[in-house]
FINUPA-239003 format. One record per residue (C-alpha): residue in one letter; chain; z, y, x. Coordinates in steps of 0.05 Angstrom, whole numbers, plus 5000, padded with zeros to 4 digits. Last residue first. Layout:
! FINUPA-239003
SITE  residuo  cadena     z     y     x
SITE        A       A     Z     Y     X
...
END
This chain:
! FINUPA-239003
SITE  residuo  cadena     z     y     x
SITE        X       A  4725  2798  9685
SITE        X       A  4784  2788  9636
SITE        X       A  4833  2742  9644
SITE        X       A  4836  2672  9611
SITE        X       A  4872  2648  9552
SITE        X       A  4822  2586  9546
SITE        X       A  4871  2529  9584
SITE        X       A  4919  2545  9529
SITE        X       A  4981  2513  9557
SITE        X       A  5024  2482  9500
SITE        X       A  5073  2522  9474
SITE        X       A  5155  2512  9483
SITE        X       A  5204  2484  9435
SITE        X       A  5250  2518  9392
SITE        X       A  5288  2479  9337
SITE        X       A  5302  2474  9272
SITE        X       A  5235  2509  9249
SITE        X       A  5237  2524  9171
SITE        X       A  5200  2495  9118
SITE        X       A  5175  2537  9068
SITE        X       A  5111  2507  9047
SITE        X       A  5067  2542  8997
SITE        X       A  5034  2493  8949
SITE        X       A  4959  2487  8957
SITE        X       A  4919  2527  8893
SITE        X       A  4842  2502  8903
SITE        X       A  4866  2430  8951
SITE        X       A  4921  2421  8896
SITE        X       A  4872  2418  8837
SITE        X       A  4851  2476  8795
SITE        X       A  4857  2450  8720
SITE        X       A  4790  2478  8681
SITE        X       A  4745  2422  8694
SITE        X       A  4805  2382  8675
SITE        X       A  4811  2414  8608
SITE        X       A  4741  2416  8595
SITE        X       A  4740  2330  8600
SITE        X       A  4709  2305  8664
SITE        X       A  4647  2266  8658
SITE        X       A  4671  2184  8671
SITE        X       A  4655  2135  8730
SITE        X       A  4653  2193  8790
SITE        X       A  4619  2176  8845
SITE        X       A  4578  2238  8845
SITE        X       A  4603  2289  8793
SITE        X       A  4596  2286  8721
SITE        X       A  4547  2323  8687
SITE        X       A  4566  2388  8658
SITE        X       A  4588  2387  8580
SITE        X       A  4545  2384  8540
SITE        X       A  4514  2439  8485
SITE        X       A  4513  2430  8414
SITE        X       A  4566  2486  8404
SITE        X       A  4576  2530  8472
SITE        X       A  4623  2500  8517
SITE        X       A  4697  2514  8503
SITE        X       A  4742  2566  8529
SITE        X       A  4797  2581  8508
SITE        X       A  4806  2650  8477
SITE        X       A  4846  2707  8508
SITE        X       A  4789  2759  8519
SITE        X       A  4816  2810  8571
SITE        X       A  4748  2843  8592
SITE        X       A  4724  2872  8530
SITE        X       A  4774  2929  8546
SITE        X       A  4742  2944  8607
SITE        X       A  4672  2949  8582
SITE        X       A  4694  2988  8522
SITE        X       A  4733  3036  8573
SITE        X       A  4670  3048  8622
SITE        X       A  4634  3059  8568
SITE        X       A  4681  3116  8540
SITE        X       A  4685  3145  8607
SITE        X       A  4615  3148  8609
SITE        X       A  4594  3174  8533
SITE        X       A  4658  3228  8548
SITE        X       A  4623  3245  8624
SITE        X       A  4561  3266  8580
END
């Protein structure tokens, strides 16, 4: 019994990793293009994540100290 598991928990997993590219499925469309858009999107740029999906990391550093606003909501507690 816990063989039969472990062994379908490995088939699962090993199904997992396919490497193709992906393509719609043959005789089907692509999705409809988005509003305002002239032209449907190509499968390649559905697939491209734009900047606002993977931002860039920014690794500027501070030159110079300078001193925080006042945060009229930091109040005691009651």
């Amino acid at each position: 019994m816990k063989r039969a598991l472990v062994l379908m928990i490995a088939l699962g997993l090993s199904a997992c990793g396919a490497a193709n590219r992906l393509q719609p499925p043959k005789g089907e469309p692509l999705p409809v293009a988005p509003r305002g858009a002239s032209a449907r999107p190509t499968a390649q740029q559905l697939l491209t994540p734009t900047p606002q999906q993977r931002p860039q990391r920014s690794d500027e550093l501070m030159t110079q100290s300078q001193e925080r606003r006042s945060d009229e909501f930091d109040l005691p507690p009651r």
